[in-house]
MMTF fields as JSON, N, C-alpha, C and O atoms, coordinates in Angstrom:
{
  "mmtfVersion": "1.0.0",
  "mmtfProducer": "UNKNOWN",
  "numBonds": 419,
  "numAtoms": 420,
  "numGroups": 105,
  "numChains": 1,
  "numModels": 1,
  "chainsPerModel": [1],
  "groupsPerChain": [105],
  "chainIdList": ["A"],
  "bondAtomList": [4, 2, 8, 6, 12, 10, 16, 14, 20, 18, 24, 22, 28, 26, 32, 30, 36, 34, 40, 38, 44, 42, 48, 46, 52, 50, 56, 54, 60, 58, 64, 62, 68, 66, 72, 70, 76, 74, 80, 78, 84, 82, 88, 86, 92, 90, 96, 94, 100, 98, 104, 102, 108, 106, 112, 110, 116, 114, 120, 118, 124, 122, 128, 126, 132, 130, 136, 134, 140, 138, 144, 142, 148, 146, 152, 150, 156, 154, 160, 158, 164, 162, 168, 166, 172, 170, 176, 174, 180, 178, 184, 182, 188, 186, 192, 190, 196, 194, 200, 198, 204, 202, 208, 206, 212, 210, 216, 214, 220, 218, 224, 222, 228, 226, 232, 230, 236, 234, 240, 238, 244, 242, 248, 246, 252, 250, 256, 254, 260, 258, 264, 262, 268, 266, 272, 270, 276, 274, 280, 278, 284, 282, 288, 286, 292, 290, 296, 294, 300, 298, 304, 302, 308, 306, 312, 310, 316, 314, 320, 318, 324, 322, 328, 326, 332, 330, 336, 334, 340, 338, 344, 342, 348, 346, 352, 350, 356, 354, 360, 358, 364, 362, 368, 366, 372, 370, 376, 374, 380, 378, 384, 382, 388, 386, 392, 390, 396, 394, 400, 398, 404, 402, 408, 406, 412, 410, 416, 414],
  "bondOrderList": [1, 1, 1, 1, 1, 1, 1, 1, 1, 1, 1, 1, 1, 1, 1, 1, 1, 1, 1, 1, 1, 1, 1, 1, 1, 1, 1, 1, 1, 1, 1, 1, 1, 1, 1, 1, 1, 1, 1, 1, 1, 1, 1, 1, 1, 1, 1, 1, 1, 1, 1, 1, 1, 1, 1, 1, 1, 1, 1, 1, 1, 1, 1, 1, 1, 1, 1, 1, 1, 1, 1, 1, 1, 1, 1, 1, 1, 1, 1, 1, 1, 1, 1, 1, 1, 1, 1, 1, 1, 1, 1, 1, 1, 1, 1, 1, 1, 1, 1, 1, 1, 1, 1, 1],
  "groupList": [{"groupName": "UNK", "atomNameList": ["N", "CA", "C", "O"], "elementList": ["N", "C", "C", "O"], "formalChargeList": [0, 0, 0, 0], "bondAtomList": [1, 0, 2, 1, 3, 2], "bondOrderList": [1, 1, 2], "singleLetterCode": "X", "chemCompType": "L-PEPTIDE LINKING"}],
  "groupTypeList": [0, 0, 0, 0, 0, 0, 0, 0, 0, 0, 0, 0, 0, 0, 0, 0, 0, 0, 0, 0, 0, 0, 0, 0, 0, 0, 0, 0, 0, 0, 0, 0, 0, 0, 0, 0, 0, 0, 0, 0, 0, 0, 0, 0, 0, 0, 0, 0, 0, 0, 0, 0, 0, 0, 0, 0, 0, 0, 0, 0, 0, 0, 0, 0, 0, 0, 0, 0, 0, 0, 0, 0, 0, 0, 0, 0, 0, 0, 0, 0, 0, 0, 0, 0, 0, 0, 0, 0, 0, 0, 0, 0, 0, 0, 0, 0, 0, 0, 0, 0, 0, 0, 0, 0, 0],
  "groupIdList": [1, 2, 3, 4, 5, 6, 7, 8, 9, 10, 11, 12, 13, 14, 15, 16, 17, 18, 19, 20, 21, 22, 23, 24, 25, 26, 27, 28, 29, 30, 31, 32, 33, 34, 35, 36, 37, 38, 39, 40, 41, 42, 43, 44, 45, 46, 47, 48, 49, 50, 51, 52, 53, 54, 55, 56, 57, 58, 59, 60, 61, 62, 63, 64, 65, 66, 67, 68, 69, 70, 71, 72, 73, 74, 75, 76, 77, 78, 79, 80, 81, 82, 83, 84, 85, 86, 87, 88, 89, 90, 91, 92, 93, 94, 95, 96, 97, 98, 99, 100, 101, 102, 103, 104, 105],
  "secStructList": [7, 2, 2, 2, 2, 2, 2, 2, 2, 2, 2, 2, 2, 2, 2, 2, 1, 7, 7, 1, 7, 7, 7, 2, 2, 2, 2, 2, 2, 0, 0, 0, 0, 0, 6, 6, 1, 7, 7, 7, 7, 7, 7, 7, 7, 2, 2, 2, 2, 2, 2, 2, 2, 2, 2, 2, 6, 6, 7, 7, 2, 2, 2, 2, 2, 2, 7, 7, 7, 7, 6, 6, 7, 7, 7, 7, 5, 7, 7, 7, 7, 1, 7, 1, 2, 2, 2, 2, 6, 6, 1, 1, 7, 7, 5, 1, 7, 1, 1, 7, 7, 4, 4, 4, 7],
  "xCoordList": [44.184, 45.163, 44.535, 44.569, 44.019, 43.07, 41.918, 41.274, 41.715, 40.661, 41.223, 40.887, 42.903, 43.895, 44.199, 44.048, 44.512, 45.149, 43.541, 43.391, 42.703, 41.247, 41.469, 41.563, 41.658, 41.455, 42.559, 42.441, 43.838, 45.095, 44.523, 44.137, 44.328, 43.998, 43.232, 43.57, 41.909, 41.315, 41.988, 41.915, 42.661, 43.239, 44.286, 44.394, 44.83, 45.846, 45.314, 45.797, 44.106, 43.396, 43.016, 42.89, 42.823, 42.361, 43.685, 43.65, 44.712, 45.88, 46.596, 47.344, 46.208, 46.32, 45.392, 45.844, 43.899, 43.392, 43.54, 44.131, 42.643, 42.943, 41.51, 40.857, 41.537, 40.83, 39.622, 38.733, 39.266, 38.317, 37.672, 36.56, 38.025, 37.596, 38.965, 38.673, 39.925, 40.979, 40.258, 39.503, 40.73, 40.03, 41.341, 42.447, 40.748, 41.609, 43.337, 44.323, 42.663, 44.069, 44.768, 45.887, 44.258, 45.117, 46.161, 47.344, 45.396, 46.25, 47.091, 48.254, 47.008, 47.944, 48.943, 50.13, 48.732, 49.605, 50.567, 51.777, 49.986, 50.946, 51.857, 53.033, 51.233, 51.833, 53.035, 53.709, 53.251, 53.895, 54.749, 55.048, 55.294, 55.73, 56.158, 57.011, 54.503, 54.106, 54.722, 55.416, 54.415, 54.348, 54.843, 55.023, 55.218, 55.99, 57.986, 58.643, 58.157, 59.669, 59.616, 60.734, 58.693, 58.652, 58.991, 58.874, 59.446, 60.803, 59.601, 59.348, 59.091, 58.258, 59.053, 59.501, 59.22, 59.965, 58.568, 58.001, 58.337, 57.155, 58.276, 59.133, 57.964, 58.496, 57.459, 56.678, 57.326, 56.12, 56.472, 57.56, 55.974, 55.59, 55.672, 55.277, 56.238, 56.238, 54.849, 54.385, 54.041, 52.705, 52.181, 52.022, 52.064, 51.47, 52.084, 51.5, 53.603, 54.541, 54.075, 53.807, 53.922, 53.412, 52.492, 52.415, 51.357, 49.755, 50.247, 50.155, 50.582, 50.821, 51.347, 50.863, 52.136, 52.858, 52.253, 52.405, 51.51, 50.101, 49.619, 49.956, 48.76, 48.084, 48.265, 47.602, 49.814, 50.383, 50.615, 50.043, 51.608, 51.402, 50.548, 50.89, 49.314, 48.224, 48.498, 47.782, 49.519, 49.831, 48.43, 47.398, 48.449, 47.949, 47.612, 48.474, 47.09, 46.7, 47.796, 48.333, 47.971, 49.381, 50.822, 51.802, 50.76, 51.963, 52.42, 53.59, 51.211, 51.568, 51.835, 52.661, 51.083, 51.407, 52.911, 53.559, 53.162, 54.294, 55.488, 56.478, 55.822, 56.859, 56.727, 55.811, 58.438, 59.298, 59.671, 60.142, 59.542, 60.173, 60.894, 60.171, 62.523, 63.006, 63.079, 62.498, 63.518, 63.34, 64.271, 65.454, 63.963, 65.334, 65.068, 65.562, 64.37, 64.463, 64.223, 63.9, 64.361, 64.424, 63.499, 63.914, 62.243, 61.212, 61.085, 60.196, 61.472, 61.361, 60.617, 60.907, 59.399, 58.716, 59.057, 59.671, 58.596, 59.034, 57.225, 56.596, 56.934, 55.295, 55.195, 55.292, 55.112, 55.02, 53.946, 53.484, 53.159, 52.009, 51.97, 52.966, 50.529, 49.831, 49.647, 48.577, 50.602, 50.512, 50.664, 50.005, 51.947, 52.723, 51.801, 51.151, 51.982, 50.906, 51.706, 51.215, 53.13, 54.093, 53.304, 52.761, 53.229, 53.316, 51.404, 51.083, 50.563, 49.196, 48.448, 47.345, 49.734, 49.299, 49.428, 48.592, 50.213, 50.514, 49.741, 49.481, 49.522, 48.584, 49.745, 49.283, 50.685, 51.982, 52.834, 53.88, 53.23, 54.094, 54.778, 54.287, 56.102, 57.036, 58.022, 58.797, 58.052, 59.096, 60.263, 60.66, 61.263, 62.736, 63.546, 64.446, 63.049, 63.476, 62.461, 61.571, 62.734, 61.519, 62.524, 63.264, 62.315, 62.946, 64.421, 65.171, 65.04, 66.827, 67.012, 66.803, 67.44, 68.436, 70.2, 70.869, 70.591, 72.092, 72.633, 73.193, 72.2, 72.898, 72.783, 72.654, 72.841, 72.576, 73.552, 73.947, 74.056, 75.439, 76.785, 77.874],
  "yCoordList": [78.361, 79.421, 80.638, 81.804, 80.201, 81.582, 82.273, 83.227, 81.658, 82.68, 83.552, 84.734, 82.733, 83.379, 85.028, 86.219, 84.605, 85.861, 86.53, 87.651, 86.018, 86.996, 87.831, 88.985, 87.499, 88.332, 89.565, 90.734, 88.69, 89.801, 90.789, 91.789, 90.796, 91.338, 92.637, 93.81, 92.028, 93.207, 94.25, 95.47, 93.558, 94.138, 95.308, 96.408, 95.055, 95.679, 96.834, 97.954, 96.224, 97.496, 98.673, 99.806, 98.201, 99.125, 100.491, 101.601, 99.34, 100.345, 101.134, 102.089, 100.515, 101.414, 102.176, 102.926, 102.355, 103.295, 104.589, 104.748, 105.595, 107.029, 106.23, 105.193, 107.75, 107.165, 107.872, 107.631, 108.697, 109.165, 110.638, 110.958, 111.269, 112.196, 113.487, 114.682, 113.16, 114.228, 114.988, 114.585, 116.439, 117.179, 117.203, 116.683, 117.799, 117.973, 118.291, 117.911, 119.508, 120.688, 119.761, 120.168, 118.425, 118.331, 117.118, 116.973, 116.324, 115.33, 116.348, 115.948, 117.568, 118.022, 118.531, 118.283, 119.041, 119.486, 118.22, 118.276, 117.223, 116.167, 115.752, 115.573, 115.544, 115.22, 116.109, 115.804, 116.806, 118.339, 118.552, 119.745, 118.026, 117.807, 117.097, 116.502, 117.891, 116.848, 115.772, 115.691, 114.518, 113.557, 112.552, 111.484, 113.19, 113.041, 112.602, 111.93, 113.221, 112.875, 111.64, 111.184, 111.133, 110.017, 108.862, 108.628, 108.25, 106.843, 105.986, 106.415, 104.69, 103.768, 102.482, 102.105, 101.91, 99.764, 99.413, 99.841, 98.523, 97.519, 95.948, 95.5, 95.614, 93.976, 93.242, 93.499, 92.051, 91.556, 90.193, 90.188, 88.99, 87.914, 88.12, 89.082, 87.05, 87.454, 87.331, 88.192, 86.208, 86.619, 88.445, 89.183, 88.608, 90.28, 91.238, 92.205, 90.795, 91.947, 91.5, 92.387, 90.185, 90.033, 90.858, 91.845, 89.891, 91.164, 92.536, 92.877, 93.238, 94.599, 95.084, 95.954, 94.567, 94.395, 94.034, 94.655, 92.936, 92.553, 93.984, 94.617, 94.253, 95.593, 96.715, 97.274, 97.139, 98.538, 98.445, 99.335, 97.31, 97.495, 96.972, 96.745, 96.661, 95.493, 94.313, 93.976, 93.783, 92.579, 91.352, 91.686, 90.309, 89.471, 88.331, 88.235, 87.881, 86.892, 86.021, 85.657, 85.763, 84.588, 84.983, 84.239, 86.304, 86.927, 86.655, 86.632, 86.403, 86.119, 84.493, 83.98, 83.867, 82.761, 82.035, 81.212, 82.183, 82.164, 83.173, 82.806, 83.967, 84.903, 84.023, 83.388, 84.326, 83.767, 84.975, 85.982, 85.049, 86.234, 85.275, 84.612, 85.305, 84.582, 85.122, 86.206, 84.797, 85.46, 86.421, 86.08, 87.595, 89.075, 89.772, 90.899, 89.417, 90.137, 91.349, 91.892, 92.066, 93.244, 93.854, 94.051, 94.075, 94.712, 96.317, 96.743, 96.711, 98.445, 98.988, 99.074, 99.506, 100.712, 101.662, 101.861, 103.134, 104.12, 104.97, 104.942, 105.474, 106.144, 107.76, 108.68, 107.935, 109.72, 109.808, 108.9, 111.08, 111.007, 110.592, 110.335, 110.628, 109.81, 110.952, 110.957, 112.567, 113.265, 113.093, 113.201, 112.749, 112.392, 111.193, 110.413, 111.333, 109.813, 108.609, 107.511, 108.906, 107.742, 106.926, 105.871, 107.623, 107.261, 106.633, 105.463, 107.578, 106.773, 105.5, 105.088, 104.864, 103.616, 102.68, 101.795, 102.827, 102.132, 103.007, 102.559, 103.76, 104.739, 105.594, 106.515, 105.676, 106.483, 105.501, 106.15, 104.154, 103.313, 102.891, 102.946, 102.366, 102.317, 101.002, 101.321, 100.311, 98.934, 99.045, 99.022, 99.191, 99.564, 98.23, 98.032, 97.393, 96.025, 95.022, 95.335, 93.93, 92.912, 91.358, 90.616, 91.242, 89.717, 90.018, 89.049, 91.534, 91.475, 90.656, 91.078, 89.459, 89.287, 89.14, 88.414, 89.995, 89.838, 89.634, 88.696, 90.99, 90.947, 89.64, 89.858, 88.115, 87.142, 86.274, 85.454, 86.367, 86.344, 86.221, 86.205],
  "zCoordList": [79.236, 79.08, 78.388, 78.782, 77.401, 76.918, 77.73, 77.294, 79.028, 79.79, 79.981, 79.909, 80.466, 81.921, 80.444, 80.716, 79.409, 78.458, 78.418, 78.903, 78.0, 78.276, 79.04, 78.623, 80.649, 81.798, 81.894, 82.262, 81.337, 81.539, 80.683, 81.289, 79.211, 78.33, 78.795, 78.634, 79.529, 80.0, 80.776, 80.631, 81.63, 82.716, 82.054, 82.597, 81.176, 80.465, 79.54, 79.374, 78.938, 78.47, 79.142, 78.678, 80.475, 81.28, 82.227, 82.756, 81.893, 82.379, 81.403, 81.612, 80.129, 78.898, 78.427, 77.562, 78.692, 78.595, 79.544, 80.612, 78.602, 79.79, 80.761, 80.648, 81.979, 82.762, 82.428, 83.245, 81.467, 80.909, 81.872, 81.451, 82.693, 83.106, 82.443, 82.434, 82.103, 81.637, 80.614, 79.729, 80.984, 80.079, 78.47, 78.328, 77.834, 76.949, 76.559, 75.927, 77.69, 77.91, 79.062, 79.373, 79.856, 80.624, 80.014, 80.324, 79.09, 78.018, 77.5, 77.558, 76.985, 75.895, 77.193, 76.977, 78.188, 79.364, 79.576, 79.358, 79.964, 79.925, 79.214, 79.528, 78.003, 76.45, 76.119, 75.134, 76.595, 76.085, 77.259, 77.209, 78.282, 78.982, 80.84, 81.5, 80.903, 82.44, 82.817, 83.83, 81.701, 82.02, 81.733, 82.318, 80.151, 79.575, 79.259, 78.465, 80.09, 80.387, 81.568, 81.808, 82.207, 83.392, 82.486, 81.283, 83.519, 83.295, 84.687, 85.813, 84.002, 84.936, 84.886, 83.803, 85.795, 85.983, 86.762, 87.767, 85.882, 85.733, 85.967, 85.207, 86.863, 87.22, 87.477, 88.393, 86.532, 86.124, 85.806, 85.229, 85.954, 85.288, 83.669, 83.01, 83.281, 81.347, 80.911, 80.163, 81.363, 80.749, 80.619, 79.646, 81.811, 82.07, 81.102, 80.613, 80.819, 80.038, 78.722, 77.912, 78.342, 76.681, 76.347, 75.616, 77.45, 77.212, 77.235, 76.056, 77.706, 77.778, 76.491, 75.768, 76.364, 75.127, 73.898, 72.846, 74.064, 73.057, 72.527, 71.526, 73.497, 73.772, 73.13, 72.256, 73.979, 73.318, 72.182, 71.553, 71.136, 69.733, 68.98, 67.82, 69.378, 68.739, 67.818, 66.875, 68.176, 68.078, 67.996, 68.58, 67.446, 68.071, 69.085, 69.958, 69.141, 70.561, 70.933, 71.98, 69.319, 69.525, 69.829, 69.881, 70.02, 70.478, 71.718, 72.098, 72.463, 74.162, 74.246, 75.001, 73.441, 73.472, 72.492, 73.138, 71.763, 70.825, 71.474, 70.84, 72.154, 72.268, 73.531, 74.053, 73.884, 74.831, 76.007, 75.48, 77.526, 77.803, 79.101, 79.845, 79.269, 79.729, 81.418, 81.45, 82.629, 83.766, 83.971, 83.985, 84.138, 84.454, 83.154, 83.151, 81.924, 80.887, 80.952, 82.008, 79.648, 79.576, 78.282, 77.14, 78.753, 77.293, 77.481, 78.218, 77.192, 76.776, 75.981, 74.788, 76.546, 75.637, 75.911, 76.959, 74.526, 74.626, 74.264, 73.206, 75.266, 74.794, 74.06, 74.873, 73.404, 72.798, 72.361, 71.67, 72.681, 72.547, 70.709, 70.034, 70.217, 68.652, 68.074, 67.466, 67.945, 66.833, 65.351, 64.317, 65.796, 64.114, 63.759, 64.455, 62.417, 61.664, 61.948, 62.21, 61.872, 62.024, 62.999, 62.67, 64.662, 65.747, 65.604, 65.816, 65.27, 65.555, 65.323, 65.683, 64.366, 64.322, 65.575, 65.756, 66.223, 67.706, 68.736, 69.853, 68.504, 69.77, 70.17, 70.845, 70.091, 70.771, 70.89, 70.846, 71.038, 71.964, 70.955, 69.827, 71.182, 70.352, 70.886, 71.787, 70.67, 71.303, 71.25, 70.085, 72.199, 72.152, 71.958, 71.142, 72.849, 72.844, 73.54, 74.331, 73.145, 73.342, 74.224, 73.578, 75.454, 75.97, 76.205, 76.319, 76.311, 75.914, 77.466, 78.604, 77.03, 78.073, 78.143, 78.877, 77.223, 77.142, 78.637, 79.205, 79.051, 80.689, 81.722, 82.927, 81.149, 81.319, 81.023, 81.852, 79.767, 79.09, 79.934, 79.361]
}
């Protein structure tokens, strides 16, 4: 099981990193509005959403393994760019909700 979170891991880093050719002005273009106001649905396997999730708030390893994400759930991030100091500890990303499955209820 820990290769299988190895591999996601990477994989996730890589969709959370930039892609490294953006120039400066075109991150702050984005940041500042571009790209900024976009709304993404990611439907995923709960492993993939932990890692991701791992990832975006640097959580640890045992997060993917210990956290529960039930089928239909509902994990919500919120990304703003890493100006404020608040925000740079997470890189920008912000957890709205984690596993909601009320609408299940």
């Amino acid at each position: 099981q820990l290769d299988v979170q190895a591999r996601m891991d990477d994989f996730m880093d890589g969709i959370l990193a930039r892609r490294g050719d953006e120039t400066a002005e075109e991150c702050s273009e984005w940041a500042s509005g571009g790209g900024a106001t976009e709304t993404v649905l990611v439907v995923s396997h709960g492993i993939a959403i932990r890692s991701f999730v791992r990832g975006a708030i640097g959580a640890s390893h045992d997060f993917v393994i210990h956290s529960d994400t039930p089928n239909t759930a509902i994990t919500e991030l919120m990304y703003e760019p890493a100006t404020a100091p608040d925000k740079a500890q997470l890189g920008g990303w912000r957890l709205m909700r984690l596993s909601d499955a009320a609408h299940l209820q």
